[in-house]
C-alpha positions as CSV (number, residue, x, y, z in Angstrom):
1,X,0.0,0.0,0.0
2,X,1.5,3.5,-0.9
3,X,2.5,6.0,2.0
4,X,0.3,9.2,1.6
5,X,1.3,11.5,0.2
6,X,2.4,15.2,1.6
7,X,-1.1,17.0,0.7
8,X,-2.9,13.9,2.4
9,X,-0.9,13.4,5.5
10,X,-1.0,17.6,6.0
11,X,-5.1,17.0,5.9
12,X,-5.2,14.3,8.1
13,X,-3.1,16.1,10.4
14,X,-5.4,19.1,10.2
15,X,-8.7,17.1,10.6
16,X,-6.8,15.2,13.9
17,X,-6.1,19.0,16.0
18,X,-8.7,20.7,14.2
19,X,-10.3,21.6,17.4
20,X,-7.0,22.6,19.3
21,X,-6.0,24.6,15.8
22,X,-9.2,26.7,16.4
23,X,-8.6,27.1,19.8
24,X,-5.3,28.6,19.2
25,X,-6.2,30.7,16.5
26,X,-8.9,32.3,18.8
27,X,-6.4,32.9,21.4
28,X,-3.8,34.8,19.3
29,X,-6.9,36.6,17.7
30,X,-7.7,37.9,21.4
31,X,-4.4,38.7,22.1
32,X,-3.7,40.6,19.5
33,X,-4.5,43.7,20.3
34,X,-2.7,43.2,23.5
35,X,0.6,42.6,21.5
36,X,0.0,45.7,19.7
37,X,-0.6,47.7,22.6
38,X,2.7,46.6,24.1
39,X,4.5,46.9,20.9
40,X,3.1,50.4,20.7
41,X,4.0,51.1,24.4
42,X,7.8,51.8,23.3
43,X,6.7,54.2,20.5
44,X,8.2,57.5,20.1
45,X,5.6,59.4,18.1
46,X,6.5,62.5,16.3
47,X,3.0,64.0,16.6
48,X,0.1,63.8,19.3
49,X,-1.4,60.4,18.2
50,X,0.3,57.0,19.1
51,X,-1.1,55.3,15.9
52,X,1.8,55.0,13.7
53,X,5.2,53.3,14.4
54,X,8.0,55.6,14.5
55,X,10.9,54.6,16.4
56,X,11.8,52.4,19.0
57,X,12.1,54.2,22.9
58,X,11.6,53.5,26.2
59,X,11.2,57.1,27.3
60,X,7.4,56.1,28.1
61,X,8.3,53.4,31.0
62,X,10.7,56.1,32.6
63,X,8.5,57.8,33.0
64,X,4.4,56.3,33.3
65,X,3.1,59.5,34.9
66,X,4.8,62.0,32.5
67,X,1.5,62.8,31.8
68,X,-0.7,65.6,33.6
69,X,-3.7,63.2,35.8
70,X,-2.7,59.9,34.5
71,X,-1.8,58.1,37.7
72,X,-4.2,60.1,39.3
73,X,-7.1,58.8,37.4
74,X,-5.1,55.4,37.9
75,X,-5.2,55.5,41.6
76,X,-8.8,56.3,41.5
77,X,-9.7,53.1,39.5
78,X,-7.6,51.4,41.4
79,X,-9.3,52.1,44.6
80,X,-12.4,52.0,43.6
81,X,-12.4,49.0,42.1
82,X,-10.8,47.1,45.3
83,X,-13.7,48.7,47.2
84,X,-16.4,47.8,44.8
85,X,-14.3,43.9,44.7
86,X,-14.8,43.9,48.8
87,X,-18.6,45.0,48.9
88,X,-19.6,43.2,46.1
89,X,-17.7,40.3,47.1
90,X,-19.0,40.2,51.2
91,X,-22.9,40.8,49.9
92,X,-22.7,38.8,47.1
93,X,-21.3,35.5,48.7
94,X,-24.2,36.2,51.7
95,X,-26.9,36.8,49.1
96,X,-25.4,33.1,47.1
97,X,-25.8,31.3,50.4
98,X,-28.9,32.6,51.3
99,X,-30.5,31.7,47.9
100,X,-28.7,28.2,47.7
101,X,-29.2,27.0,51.0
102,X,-32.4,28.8,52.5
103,X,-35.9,28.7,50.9
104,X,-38.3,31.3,51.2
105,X,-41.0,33.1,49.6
106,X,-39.2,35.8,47.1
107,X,-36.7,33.1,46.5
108,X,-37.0,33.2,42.6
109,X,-38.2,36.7,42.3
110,X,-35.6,37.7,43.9
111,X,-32.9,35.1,41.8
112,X,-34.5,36.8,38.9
113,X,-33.9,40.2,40.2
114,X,-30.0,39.6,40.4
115,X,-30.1,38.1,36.9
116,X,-31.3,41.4,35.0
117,X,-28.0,43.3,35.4
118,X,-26.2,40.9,33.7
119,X,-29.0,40.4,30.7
120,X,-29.8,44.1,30.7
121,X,-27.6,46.6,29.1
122,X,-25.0,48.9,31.2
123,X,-26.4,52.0,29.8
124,X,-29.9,51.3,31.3
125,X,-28.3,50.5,34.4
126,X,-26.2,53.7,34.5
127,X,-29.2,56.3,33.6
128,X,-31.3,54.7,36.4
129,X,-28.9,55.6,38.9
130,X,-28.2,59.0,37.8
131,X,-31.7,59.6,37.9
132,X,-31.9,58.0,41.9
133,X,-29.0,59.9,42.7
134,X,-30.2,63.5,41.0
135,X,-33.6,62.8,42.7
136,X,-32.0,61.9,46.1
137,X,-30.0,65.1,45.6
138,X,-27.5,63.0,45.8
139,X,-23.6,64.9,44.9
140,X,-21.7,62.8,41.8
141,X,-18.1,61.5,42.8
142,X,-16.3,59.2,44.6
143,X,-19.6,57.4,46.2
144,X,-22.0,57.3,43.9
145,X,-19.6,55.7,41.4
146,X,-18.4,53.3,44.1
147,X,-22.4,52.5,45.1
148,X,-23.3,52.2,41.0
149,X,-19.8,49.7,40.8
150,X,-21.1,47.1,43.8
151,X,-24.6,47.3,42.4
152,X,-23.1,46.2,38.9
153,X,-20.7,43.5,40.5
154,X,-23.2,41.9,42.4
155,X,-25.1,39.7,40.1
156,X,-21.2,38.5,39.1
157,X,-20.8,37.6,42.4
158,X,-23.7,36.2,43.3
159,X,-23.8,33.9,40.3
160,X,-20.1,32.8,40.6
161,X,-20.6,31.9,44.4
162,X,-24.1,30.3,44.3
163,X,-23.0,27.2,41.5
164,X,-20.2,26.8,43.6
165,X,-22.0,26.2,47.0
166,X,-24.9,24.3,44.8
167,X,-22.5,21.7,43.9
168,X,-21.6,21.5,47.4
169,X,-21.5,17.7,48.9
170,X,-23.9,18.5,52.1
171,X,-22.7,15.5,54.0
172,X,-19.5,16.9,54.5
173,X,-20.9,19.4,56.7
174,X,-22.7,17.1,58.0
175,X,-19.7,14.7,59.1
176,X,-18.4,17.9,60.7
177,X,-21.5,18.3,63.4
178,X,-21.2,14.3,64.2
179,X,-17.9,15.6,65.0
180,X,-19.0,17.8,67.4
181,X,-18.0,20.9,65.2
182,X,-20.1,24.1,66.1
183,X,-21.8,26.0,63.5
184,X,-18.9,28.5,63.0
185,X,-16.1,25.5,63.0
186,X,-18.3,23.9,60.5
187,X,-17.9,27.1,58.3
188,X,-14.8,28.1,58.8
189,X,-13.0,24.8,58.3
190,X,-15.4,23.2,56.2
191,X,-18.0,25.5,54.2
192,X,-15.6,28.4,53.7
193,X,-13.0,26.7,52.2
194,X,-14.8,24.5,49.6
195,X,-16.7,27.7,48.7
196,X,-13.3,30.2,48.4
197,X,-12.8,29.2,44.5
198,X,-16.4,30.4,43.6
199,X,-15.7,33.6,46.1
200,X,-12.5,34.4,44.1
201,X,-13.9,33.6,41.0
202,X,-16.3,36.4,41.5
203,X,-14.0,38.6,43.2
204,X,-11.1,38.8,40.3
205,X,-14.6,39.5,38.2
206,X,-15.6,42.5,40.1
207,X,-12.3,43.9,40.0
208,X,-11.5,43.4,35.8
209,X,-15.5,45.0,35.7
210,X,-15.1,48.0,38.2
211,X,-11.4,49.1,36.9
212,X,-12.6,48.5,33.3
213,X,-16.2,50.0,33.3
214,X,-17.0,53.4,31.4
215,X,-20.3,53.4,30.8
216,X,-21.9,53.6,34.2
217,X,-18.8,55.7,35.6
218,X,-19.4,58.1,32.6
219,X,-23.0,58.7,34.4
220,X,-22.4,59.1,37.9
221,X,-19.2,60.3,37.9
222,X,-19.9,63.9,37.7
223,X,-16.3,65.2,37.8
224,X,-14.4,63.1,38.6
225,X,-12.2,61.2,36.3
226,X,-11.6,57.6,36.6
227,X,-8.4,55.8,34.5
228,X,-11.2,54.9,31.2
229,X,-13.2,58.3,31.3
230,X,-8.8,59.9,30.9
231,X,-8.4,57.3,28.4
232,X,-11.5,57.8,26.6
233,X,-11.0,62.0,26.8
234,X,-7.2,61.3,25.8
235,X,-8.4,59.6,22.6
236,X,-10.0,63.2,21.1
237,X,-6.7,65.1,21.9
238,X,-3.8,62.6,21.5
239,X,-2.9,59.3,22.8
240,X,-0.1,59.0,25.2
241,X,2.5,56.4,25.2
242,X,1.8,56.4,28.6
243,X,-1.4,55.0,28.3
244,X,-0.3,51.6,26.5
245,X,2.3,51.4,29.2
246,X,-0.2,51.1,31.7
247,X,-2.3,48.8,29.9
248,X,1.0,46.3,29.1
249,X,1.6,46.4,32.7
250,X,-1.8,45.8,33.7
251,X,-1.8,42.9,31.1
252,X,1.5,41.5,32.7
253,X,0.0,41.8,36.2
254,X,-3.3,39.8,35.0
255,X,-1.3,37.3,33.3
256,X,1.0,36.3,36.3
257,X,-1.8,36.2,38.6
258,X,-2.9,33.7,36.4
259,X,0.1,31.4,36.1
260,X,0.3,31.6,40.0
261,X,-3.3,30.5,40.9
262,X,-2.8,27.6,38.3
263,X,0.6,26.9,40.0
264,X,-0.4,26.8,43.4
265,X,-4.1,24.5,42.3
266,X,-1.3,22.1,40.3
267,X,0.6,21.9,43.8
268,X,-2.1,21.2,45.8
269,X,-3.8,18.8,43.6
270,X,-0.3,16.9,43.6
271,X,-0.3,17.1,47.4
C-alpha cells in the first residue's frame, strides 16, 4: 500500500487538531491587540497620536506619569475597584448562600432580580442611577460611582458563588457536626473553604469590571475622572504612550496572577 502522500498526511493532520488549531487561533486573535498595545507602548511618536510606528524608545516606561492626571485617574480606579471587589464580594457571597441553602417566599423573584443586570444593558443600568442619585439630591463622585460599581458587580458575584455552594457535597458538613464541630467550626473549616474558589472567582470578576467600566462611571461620575473616562478624553486630543504602558503592565500583572493561581491548584492537587 503507498505512503500518503504530503497533501494527504498535512489534511489528516489538520482534521486530527482541528479543534485545538481553532482554539489557538482564537487565542492569538484575542491577544492581539494586547501585542499591539505593548508593541506600541515603546513608541516615540513624532505628533500627538500614538497610531503609527516611528521609532523604537523607552522614554514612556521612565516615566508612566509624564503625563498631567494619568496616575491620578489610575489611583482612583484602582481604589475603587478594590472597594467595589470587597462590597460586592461580602454581599454577594451572603446573598449566594442565602439563595442556595435557604428557601423562602421571594426566593425566585428575587434570583430573577440579580439576573437582569447581567441580561440588561450597562447603559440602562447607569441612567437609572443617575436619575436616583439627581432625585435623592445625591452629589456625583467618589460614592456614587463606588455605590453604582457594587450594584453592577453583584449579580457577578452572586452567580459565581451560588453554583459553587450548589455543587456542594452537604454531607461533608454534616460529618463535621457528628464531630461535634459548632456552626462557626463547621464554616470556617469546612463551608468556607470549599466555597473560596467560587468567592474568588467572582471577586477577580468585580475587580476586571469595576477598573474597566466606562459606561456607568461616565453617568455618575460627575467630575471626577476615573483611569477609562482619561483614556477615553485622551483619545480626542492625542494618545499617550503612557497610556499603552499602563495597559501592558496591567496585562502582565493579570497574566502572572494567572500562572500563580494555576501553579499553586497544580501543587495542591499533587499534594
Amino acid at each position: 500500500m503507498p505512503a500518503p502522500s504530503g497533501p494527504s498526511r498535512l489534511l489528516r493532520l489538520v482534521r486530527r487538531n482541528l479543534v485545538v488549531i481553532a482554539g489557538l487561533a482564537t487565542l492569538c486573535y484575542l491577544l492581539l491587540p494586547n501585542v499591539i498595545v505593548t508593541v506600541f507602548s515603546f513608541n516615540k511618536p513624532n505628533g500627538r497620536f500614538n497610531y503609527e510606528w516611528q521609532r523604537f524608545s523607552t522614554d514612556a516606561w521612565a516615566d508612566p506619569c509624564g503625563v498631567a492626571d494619568l496616575c491620578g485617574s489610575l489611583s482612583l480606579s484602582l481604589r475603587i475597584a478594590v472597594w467595589a471587589t470587597i462590597g460586592s464580594t461580602v454581599l454577594g457571597t451572603m446573598i449566594a448562600f442565602a439563595l442556595a441553602r435557604y428557601r423562602f417566599r421571594a426566593r425566585s423573584s428575587v434570583s430573577t432580580l440579580l439576573f437582569l443586570p447581567m441580561a440588561m444593558p450597562e447603559v440602562v443600568m447607569a441612567a437609572s442611577l443617575a436619575t436616583l442619585f439627581l432625585n435623592m439630591g445625591v452629589s456625583f463622585g467618589f460614592w456614587t460611582i463606588l455605590i453604582a460599581h457594587i450594584m453592577f458587580c453583584l449579580s457577578f458575584v452572586v452567580t459565581a458563588v451560588k453554583a459553587r455552594v450548589m455543587s456542594m457535597d452537604p454531607r461533608l458538613e454534616q460529618a463535621a457536626q457528628d464531630l461535634y464541630a459548632t456552626p462557626l467550626q463547621t464554616f470556617l473549616r469546612v463551608t468556607l473553604p470549599i466555597a473560596a474558589p467560587g468567592i474568588a472567582a467572582g471577586a477577580l470578576l468585580s475587580f476586571a469590571l469595576s477598573f474597566d467600566d466606562f459606561i456607568i462611571t461616565n453617568f455618575n461620575a460627575g467630575s471626577t475622572v476615573t483611569f477609562p473616562m482619561f483614556v477615553w478624553g485622551s483619545a480626542q486630543r492625542g494618545t499617550p504612550v503612557q497610556i499603552n504602558v499602563i495597559g501592558t503592565a496591567m496585562f502582565v500583572i493579570a497574566v502572572l496572577c494567572v500562572l500563580v493561581g494555576q501553579l499553586a491548584g497544580g501543587r495542591r492537587k499533587r499534594s
